[in-house]
Kinemage of the C-alpha trace (Angstrom):
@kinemage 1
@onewidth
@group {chain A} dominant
@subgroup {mainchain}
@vectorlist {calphas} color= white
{ca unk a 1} P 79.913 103.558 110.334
{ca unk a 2} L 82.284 106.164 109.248
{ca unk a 3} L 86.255 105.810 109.444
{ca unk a 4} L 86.003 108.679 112.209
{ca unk a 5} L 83.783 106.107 114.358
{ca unk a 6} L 85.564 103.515 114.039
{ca unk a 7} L 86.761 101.770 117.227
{ca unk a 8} L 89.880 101.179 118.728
{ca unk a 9} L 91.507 97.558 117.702
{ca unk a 10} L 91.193 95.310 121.414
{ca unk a 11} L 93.097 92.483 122.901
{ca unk a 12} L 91.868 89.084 121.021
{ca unk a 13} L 89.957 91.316 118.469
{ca unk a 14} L 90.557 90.693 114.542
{ca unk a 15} L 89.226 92.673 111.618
{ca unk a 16} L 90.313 92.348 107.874
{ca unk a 17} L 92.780 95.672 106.817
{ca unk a 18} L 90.888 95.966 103.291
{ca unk a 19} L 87.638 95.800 104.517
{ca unk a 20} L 87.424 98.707 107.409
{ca unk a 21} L 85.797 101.939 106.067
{ca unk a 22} L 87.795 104.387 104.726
{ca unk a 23} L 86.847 108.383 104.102
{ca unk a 24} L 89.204 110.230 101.389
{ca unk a 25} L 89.950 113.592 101.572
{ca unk a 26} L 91.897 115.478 99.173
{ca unk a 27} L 95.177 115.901 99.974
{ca unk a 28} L 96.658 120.188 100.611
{ca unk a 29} L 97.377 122.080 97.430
{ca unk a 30} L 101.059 122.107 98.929
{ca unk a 31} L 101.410 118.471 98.962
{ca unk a 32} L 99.552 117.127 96.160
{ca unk a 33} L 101.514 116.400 92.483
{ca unk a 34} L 98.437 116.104 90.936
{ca unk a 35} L 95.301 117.976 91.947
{ca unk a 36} L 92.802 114.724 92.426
{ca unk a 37} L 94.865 112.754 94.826
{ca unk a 38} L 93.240 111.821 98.357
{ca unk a 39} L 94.587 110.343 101.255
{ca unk a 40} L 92.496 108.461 104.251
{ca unk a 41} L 93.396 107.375 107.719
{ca unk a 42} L 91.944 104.911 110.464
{ca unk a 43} L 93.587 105.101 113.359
{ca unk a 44} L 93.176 101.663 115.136
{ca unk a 45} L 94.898 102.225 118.594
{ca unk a 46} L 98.426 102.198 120.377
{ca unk a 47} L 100.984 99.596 121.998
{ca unk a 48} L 103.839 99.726 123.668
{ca unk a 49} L 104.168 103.739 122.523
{ca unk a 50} L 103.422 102.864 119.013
{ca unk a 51} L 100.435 103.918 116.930
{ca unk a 52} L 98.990 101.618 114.473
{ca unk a 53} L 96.212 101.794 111.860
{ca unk a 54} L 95.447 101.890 108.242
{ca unk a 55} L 96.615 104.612 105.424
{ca unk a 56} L 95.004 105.068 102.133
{ca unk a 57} L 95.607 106.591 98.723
{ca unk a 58} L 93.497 107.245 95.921
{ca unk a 59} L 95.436 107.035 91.996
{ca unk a 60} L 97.191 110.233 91.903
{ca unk a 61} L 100.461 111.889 93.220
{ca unk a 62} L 101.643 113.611 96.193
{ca unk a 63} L 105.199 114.670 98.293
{ca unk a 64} L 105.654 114.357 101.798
{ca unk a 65} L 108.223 114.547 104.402
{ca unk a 66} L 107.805 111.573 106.638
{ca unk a 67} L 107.741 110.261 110.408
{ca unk a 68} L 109.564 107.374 112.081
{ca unk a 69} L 106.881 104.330 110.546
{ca unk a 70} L 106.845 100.924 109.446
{ca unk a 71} L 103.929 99.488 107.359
{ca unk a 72} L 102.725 96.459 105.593
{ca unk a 73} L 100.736 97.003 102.387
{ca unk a 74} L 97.728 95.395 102.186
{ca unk a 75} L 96.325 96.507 99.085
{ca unk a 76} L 96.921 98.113 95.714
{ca unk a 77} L 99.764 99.419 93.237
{ca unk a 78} L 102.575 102.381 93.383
{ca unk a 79} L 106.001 103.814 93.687
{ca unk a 80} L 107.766 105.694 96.609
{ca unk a 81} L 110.811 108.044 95.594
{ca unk a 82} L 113.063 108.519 97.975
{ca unk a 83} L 115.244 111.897 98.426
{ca unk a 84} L 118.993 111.234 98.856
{ca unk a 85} L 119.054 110.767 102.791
{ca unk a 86} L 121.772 110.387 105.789
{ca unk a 87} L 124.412 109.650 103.281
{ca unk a 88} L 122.157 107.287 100.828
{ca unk a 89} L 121.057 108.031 96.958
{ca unk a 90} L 117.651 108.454 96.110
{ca unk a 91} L 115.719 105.686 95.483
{ca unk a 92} L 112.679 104.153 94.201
{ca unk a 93} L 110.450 101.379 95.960
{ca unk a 94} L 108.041 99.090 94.285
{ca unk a 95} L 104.586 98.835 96.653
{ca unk a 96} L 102.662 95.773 95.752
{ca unk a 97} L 100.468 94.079 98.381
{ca unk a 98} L 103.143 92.172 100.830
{ca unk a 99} L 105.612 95.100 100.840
{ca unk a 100} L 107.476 95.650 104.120
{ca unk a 101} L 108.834 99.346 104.548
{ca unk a 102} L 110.628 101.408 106.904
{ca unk a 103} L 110.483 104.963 106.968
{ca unk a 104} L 112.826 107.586 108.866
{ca unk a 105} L 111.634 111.196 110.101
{ca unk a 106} L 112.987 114.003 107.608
{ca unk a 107} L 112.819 111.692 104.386
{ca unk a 108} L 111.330 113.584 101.539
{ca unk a 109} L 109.127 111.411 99.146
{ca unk a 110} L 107.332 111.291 95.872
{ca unk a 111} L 104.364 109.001 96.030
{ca unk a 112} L 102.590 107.808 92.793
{ca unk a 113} L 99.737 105.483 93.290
{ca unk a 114} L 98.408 103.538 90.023
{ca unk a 115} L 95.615 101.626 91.835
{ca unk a 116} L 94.610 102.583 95.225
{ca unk a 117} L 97.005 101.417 97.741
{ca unk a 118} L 96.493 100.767 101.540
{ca unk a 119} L 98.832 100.210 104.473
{ca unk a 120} L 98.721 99.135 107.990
{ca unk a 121} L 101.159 101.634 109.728
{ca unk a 122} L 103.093 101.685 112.899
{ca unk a 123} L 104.555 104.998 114.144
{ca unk a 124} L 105.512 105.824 117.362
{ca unk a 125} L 103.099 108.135 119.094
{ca unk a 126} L 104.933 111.557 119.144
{ca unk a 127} L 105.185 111.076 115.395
{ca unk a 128} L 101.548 109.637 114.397
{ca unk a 129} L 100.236 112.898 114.229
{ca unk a 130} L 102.478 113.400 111.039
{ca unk a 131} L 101.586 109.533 109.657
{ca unk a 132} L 101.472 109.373 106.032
């Protein structure tokens, strides 16, 4: 079964984050810090007006500008740098598995992934399309 056929997460169902299939695909030229980094996505449904599912990223570098989210990381090693934001100095998070973050729409970040590192997002559904 590929990540694209991968079904919806049901009432009373359970499945284990670090085992669902995942499909890389590199990530744009305008994004990417260094040119091997990929980036994966399952979406696993929505409740209550919030998306949920599971983010990946191979060792490597990218930037983004991110969407309202909250996620859990479930696996792997890395660093998010955060852009100074609504009145804040950049900063730097540690992402080990356990890590609880919350991300605001506009923040521009430097990821840097050391051993591949996966999430279990939540994002409310006008911004999912933009989940990173």
């Amino acid at each position: 079964m590929s990540a694209g056929e991968f079904p919806q997460l049901r009432g009373g169902q359970a499945l284990r984050a670090n085992r669902v299939p995942v499909v890389h695909e590199p990530v744009s030229e305008d994004l990417a810090a260094t040119a091997s980094t990929t980036t994966a996505t399952v979406p696993l449904g929505t409740l209550a007006g919030t998306a949920f599912g599971i983010w990946e990223m191979g060792v490597g570098s990218m930037y983004d500008v991110e969407a309202e989210e909250v996620f859990v990381v479930t696996a792997g090693h890395g660093t998010v740098v955060i852009e100074p934001f609504d009145g804040h100095p950049a900063r730097t998070a540690d992402l080990v598995p356990g890590t609880v973050m919350r991300l605001a729409a506009g923040m521009k970040t430097s990821w840097t992934v050391t051993e591949p590192l996966r999430k279990v997002y939540f994002t409310p559904v006008d911004a999912a399309a933009g989940t990173a």
